[in-house]
Backbone bond lengths (Angstrom), bond angles and torsions (degrees), N, CA, C in turn:
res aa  C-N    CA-C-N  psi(-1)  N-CA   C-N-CA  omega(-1)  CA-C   N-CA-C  phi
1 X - - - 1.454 - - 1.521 110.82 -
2 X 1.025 106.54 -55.11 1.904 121.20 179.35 1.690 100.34 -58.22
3 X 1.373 117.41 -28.12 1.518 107.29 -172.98 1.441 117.99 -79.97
4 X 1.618 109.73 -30.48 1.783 130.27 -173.25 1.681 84.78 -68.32
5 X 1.733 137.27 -66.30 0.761 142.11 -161.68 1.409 122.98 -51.84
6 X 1.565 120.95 -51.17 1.537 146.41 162.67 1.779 78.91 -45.91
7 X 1.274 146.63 -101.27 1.466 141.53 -146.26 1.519 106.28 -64.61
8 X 1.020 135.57 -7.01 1.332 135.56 176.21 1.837 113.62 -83.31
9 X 1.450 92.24 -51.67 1.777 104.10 145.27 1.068 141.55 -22.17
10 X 1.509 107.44 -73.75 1.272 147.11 178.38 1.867 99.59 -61.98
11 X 1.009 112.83 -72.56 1.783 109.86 167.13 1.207 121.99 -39.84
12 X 1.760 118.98 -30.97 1.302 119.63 -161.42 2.121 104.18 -86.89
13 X 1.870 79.37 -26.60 1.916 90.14 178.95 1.350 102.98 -67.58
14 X 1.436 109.82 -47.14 1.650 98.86 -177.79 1.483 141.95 -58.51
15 X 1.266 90.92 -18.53 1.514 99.59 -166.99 1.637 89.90 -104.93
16 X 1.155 144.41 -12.18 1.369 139.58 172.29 1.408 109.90 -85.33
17 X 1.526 106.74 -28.89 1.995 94.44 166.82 1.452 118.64 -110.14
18 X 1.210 106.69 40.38 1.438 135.83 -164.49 2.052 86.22 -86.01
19 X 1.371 115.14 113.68 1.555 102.27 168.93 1.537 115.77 -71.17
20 X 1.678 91.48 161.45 1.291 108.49 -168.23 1.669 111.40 -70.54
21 X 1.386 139.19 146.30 1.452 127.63 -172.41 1.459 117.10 -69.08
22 X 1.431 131.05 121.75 0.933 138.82 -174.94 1.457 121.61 -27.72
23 X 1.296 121.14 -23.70 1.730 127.11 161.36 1.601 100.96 -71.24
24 X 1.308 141.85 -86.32 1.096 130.86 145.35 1.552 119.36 29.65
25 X 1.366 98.04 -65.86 1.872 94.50 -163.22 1.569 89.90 -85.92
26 X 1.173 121.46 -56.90 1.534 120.14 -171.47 1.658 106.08 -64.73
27 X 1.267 142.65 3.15 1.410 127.57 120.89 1.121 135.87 -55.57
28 X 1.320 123.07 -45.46 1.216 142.31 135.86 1.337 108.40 -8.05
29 X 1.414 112.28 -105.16 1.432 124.90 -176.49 1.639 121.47 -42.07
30 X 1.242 105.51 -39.90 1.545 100.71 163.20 1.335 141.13 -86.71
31 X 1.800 102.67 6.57 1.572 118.19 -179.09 1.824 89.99 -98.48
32 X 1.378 101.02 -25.19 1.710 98.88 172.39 1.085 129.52 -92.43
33 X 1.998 122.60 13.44 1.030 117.39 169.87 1.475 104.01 -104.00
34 X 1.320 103.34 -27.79 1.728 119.14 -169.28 1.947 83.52 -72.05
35 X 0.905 146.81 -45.35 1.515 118.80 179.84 1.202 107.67 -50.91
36 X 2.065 113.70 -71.93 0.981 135.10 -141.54 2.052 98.14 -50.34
37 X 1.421 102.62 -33.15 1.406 102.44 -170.54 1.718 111.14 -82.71
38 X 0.836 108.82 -9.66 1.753 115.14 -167.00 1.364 102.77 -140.22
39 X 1.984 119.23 173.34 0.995 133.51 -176.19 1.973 104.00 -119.18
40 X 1.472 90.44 33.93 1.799 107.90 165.58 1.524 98.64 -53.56
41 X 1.005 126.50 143.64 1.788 144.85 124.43 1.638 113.95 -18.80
42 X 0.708 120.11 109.27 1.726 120.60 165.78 1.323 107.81 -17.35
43 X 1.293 116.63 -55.14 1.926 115.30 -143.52 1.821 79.72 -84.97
44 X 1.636 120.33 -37.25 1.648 94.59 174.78 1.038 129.17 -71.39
45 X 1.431 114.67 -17.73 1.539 92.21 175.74 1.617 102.21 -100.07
46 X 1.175 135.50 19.36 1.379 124.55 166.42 1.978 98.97 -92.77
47 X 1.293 105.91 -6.52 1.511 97.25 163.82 1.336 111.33 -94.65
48 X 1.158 108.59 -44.14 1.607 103.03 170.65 1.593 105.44 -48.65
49 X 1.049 124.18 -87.42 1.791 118.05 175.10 1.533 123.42 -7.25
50 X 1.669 114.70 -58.93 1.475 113.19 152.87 1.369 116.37 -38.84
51 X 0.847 113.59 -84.97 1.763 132.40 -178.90 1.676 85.47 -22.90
52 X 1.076 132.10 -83.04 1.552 143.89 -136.66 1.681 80.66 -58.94
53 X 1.447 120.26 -55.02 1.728 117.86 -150.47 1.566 96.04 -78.56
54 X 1.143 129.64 -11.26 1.705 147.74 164.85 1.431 107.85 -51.43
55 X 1.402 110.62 -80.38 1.242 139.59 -123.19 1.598 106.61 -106.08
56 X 1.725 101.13 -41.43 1.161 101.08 173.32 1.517 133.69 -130.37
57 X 1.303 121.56 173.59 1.633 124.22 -151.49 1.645 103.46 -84.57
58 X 1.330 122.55 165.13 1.668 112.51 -162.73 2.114 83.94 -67.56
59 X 0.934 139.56 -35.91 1.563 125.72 -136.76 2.137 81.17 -89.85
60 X 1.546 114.48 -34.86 1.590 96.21 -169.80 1.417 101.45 -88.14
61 X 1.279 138.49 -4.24 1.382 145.68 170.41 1.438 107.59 -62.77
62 X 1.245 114.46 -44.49 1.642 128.53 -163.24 1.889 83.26 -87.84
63 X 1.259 107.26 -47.49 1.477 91.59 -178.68 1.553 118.97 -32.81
64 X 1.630 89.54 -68.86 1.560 114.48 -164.34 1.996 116.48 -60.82
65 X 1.193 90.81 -11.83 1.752 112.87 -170.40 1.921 81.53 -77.29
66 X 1.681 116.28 -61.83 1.266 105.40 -156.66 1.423 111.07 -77.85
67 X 1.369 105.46 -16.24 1.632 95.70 -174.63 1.306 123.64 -73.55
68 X 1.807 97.77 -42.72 1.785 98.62 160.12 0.682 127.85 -77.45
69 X 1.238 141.16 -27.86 1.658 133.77 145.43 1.755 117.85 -29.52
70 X 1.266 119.85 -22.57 1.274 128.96 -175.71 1.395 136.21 77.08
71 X 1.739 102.14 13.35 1.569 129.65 -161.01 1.891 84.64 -105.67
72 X 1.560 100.36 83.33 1.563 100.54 -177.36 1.791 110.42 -85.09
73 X 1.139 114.58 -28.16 1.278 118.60 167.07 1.711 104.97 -33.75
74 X 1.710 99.29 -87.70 1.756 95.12 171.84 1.418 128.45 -21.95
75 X 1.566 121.91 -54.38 1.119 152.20 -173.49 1.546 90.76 -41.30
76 X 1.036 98.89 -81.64 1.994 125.71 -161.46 1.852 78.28 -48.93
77 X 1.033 133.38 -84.76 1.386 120.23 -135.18 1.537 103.71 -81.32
78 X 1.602 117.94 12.96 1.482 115.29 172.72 1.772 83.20 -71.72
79 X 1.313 127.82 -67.94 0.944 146.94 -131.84 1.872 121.84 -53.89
80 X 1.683 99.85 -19.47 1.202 127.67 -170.89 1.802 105.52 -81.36
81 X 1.696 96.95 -21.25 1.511 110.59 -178.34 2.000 106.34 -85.78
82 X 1.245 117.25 -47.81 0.648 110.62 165.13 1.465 151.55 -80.90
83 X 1.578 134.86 153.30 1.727 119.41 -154.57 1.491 99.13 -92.02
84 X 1.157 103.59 167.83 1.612 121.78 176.87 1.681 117.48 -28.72
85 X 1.472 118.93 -56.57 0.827 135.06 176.06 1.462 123.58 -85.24
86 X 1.465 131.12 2.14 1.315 143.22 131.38 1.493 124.20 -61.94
87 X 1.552 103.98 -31.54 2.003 111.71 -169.47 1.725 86.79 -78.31
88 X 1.810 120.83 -48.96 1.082 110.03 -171.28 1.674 134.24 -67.05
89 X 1.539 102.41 -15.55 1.309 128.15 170.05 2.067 107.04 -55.49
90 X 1.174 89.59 -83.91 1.369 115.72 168.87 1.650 107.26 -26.85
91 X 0.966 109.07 -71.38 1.779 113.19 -170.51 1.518 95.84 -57.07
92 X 1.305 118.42 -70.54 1.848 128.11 -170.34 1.757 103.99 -48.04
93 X 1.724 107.73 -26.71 1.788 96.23 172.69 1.740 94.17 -89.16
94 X 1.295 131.05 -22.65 1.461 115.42 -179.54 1.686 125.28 -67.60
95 X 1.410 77.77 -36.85 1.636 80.05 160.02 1.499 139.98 -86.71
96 X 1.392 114.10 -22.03 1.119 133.77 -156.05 1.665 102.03 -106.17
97 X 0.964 116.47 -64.38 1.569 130.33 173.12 1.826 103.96 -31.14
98 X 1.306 148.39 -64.31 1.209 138.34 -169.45 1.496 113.19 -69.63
99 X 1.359 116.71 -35.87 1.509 120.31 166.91 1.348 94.76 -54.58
100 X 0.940 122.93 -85.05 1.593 130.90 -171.19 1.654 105.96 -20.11
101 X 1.367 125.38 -55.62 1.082 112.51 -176.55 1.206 124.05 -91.26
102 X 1.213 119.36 -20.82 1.603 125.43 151.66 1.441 91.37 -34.47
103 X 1.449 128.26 -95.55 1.961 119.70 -162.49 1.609 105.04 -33.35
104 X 1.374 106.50 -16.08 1.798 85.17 -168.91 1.244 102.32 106.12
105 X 1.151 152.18 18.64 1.695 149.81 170.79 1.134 111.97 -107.74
């Protein structure tokens, strides 16, 4: 009885320090840059954060993480990685994405 219980435990530890899925954290991280950079509402920038782990690719995510965060150095030299039409992606969701969830979308 004590042995089923000890592994029932043991399953219950694992799966509770089990990390969160890498979309997950990079909502996360980008609902915590979109505060840290602005005086957004929580719940918008935890939509913005969705939106970001949605919408965009790991290299314009990391963009958008440093720019609102305000760490433009990072920012600038993501930018050299990504093509024309990735920088324009990125900027049009930086701008566009917090309005958006301000209406509620």
């Amino acid at each position: 009885m004590l042995k089923g219980f000890s592994w029932a435990v043991t399953c219950v530890a694992v799966v509770a320090l089990a990390p969160a899925p890498a979309s997950a954290q990079s909502a996360a991280d980008a609902a915590a840059a979109c505060s840290a950079g602005s005086n957004l509402p929580e719940a918008v920038c935890a939509c913005v954060g969705e939106r970001a782990a949605d919408q965009l690719n790991d290299t314009q995510r990391q963009w958008y993480i440093h720019a609102a965060s305000g760490d433009s150095d990072a920012a600038q030299a993501l930018l050299g990685s990504m093509s024309p039409t990735e920088t324009i992606e990125a900027a049009t969701f930086a701008r566009t994405a917090p309005v958006d969830c301000v209406r509620g979308g």
